[in-house]
N, C-alpha and C positions, 0 to 999 in steps of 0.2 A: 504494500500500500504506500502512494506516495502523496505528497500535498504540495501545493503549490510554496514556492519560498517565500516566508515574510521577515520583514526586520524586527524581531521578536524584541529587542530589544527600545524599538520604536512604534507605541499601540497608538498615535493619536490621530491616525484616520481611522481608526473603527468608530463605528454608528455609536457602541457603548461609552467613548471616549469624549465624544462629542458636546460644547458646548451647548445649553438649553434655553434656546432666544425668551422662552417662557419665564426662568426663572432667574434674570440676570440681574433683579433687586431683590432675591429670595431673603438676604438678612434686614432688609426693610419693611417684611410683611408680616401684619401683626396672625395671633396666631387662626384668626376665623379667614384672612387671607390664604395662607398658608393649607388650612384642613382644602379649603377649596383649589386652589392648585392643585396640589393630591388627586383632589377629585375628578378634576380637570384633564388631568396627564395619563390617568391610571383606566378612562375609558378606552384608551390605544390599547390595552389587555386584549379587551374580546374580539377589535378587529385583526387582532395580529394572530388568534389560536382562529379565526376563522378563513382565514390566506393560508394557514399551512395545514388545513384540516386533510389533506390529500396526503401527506408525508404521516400525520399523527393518527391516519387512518390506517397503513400499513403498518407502522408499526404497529400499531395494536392488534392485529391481523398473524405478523411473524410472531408474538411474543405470545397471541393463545398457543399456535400451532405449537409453538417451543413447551410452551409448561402443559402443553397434553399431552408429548412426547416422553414428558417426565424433564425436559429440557427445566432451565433457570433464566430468570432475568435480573442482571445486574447492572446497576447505577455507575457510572463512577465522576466524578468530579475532584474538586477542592473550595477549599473557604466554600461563601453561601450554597454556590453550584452543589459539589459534593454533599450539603449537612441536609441540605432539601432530600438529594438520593435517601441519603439516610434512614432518611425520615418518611417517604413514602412509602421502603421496604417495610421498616419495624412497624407499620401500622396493616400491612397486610395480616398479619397471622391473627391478631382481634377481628380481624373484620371479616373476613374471610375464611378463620380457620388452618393456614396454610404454614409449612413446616418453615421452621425459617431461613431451610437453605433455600426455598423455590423463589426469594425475593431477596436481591442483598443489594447493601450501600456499599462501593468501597471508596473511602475517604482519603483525601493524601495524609498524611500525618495521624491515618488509624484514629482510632477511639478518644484519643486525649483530644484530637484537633476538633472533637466537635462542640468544647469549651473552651476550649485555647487557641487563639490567632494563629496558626503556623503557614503560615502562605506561604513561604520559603521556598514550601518541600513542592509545590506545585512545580516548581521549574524541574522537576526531576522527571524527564523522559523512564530512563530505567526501572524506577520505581514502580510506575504507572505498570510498564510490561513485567515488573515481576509477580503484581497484583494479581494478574489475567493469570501469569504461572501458578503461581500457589495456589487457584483454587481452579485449577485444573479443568478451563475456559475448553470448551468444544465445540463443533459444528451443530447439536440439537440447544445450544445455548444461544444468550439474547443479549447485549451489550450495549449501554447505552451511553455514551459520552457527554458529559453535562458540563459548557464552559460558555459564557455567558460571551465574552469578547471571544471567544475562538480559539485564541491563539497556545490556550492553558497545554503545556508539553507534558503533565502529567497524562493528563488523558488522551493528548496524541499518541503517545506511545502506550496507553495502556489497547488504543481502539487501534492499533499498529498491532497488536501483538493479535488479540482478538481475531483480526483479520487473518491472517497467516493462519492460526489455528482451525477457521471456519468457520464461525460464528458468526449471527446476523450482528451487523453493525451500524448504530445509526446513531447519528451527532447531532447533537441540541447547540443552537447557538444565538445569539441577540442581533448578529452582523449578518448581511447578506451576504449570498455566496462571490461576490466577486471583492470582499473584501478580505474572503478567507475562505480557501475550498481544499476542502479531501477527499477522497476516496472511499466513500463508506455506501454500504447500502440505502439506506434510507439519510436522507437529509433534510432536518427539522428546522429550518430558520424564522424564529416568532421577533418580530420587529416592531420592538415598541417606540423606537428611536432615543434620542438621550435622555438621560438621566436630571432629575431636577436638582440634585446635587451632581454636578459633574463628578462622574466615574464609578458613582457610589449603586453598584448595579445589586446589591440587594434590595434593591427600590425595586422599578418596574419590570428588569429584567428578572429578579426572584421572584415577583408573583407569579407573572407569565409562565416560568418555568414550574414553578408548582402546580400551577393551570395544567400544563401540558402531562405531568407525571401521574397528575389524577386521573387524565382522560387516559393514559394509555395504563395504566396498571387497572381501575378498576375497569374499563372495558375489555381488555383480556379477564379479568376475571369472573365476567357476565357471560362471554364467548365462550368460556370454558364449564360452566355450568354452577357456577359459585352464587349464582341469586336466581329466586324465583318472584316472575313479574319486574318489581321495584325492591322487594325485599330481601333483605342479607339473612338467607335463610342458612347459611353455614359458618353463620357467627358465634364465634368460643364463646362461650358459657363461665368466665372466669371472673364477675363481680356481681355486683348487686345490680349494679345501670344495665349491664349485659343479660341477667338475667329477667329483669323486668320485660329487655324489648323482644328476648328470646320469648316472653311470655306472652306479649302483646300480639306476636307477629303470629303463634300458631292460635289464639284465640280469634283474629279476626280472621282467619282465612279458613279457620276452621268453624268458626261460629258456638266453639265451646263457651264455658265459663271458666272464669282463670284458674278454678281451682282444679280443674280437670284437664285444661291445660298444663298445669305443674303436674299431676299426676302420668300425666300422656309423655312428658319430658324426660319425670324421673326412669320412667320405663324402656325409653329408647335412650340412656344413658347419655342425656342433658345435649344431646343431637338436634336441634330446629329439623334440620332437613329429614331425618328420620323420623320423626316423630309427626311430621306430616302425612310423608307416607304411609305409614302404620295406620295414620287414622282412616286415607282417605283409600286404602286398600284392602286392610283388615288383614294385614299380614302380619306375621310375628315379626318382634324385634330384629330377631334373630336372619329372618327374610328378605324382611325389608333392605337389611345392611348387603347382604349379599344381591340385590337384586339393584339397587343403587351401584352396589362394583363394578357388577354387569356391565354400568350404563353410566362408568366413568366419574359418579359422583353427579351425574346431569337430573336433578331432582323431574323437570319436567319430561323428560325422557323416558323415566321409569314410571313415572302414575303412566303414561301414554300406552307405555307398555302392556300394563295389566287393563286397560277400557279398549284396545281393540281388536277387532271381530277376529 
C-alpha cells in the first residue's frame, strides 16, 4: 500500500488546519454568543455524514460480512481520533452482548493515553504496524483508520500493515482526498471544514467522527442480527438500568406483565433474545438456544423459522 507524499512535517493546508472566517473574534464573544456559534458551525455535522453516506454504507456492509465470518472490527487512531475508537468498541458488549474481542480500540500510547496526553507516540509508523501484529490482523478482519487531519503515521502504518495482511481497510478522515490520499478500501472523508478554535479538531471533527463510528458499528450490528425491529434485544443483563429495559422491551413486545416478564427472563437465563422466543414459540429454553444457533443468533430468522408452512 502506498500514499501519496506529504510534508508531514508541514499540516497547514489541510481543511482541519485551517483558519475559521466564523470565529476570528471568538475571545470577544460573550458566552450566549459563543453557545450559538457552536451551534452555528456544528450543523456542517449532518451535511458532511450525508456526502459520505456511500463510503459509510460499505463499510458497514464489509464489517457485518466480517463479524458473521467470526471476522473483528478494529479502530485504531491516536489523541481524540483513537479514544473515540475506544470508546465505541467498549460500548458494544453492553449493548449488544458481544465478546470483546469482536470490537476493539487500539490506541497509540495503549490504555494510559486514554487519560494522558501522549500525542508523541502518534508519529510512530512502526508502532501502529506492530499493533495490527500483535493481535494477529487477517483477511476475515475489518480495520479502520481514524485521523482526523490524515496525515497521523500511527495509523498509516498500522492501515499499511492491515493491508499487506488482507484485511478490509478503510480510512476516516476531516481533509479531502486530494489533500491527502491512500490506498485503502473504502474511503470515509466527513468535511466539516475548520475548526472554531483553529486546529482544535476535537471540536467538529470529533463529533462527526463519533457520528460516523455509530453508524457503522451499530449498523453492522442490526445487519448481523443483534436487534429486533428498533430494539436491542441482545443486550447484557448486567445492572439495574439494563435490566429494567431488558424488562421493558420483552413486556411490550410480548404484551406480558413485568412480572412474568422477569419470570420468562429468569428462565431463558437473563437472555432478551431468548426469552422472546421461548414465549413466542413455546419452545424450551433449552430449544430455543439451539435453534437461535441454527440461525446465527438472527432472533427474526428463527420465530420465521418455526411460523412457516
Amino acid at each position: 500500500m502506498t500514499s501519496t507524499p506529504q510534508p508531514l512535517s508541514q499540516r497547514g493546508h489541510l481543511l482541519t488546519e485551517q483558519i475559521n472566517p466564523n470565529s476570528r473574534n471568538l475571545d470577544q464573544l460573550t458566552a450566549l454568543e459563543l453557545v450559538d456559534l457552536f451551534n452555528q458551525e456544528d450543523q456542517q455535522l449532518i451535511s458532511a455524514i450525508a456526502a459520505a453516506r456511500e463510503p459509510l454504507a460499505a463499510a458497514v456492509e464489509k464489517a457485518a460480512q466480517a463479524l458473521q465470518q467470526g471476522g473483528r472490527l478494529f479502530y485504531v487512531g491516536a489523541g481524540t481520533s483513537g479514544r473515540l475508537g475506544v470508546l465505541d468498541a467498549a460500548e458494544c458488549p453492553p449493548t449488544f452482548c458481544t465478546p470483546p474481542e469482536m470490537v476493539q480500540g487500539i490506541l497509540a500510547g495503549g490504555q494510559a493515553a486514554l487519560v494522558k496526553s501522549s500525542e508523541a507516540l502518534e508519529d510512530r509508523a512502526d508502532d501502529g504496524a506492530a499493533a495490527i501484529a500483535d493481535r494477529n490482523v487477517c483477511e476475515t478482519d475489518v480495520v479502520v483508520g481514524i485521523t482526523a487531519g490524515g496525515t497521523t503515521p500511527f495509523v498509516r502504518g498500522a492501515l499499511h500493515a492491515a493491508n499487506e495482511r488482507g484485511a478490509t481497510t478503510v480510512f476516516m478522515a476531516c481533509v479531502p482526498s486530494d489533500q491527502f490520499t491512500i490506498d485503502v478500501d473504502i474511503d470515509v472523508r466527513l468535511l466539516v471544514g475548520p475548526e472554531i478554535l483553529a486546529g482544535s479538531t476535537r471540536l467538529k471533527a470529533g463529533s462527526v467522527t463519533k457520528l460516523a463510528l455509530n453508524i457503522i458499528s451499530t449498523g453492522a450490528m442490526v445487519q448481523i442480527g443483534k436487534v429486533y425491529g428498533n430494539r436491542m434485544v441482545d443486550v447484557s443483563v448486567t445492572n439495574s438500568k439494563l435490566e429494567d429495559r431488558a424488562l421493558r422491551i420483552i413486556a411490550d413486545l410480548t404484551e406480558l406483565p413485568r412480572e412474568q416478564a422477569a419470570e420468562l427472563l429468569g428462565r431463558c437465563d437473563r437472555k432478551v433474545k431468548l426469552a422472546l422466543l421461548v414465549h413466542w414459540t413455546g419452545l424450551s429454553a433449552d430449544q430455543g438456544q439451539a435453534l437461535l444457533d441454527q440461525h446465527h443468533g438472527n432472533l427474526r430468522q428463527a420465530v420465521q423459522s418455526q411460523s412457516a408452512p
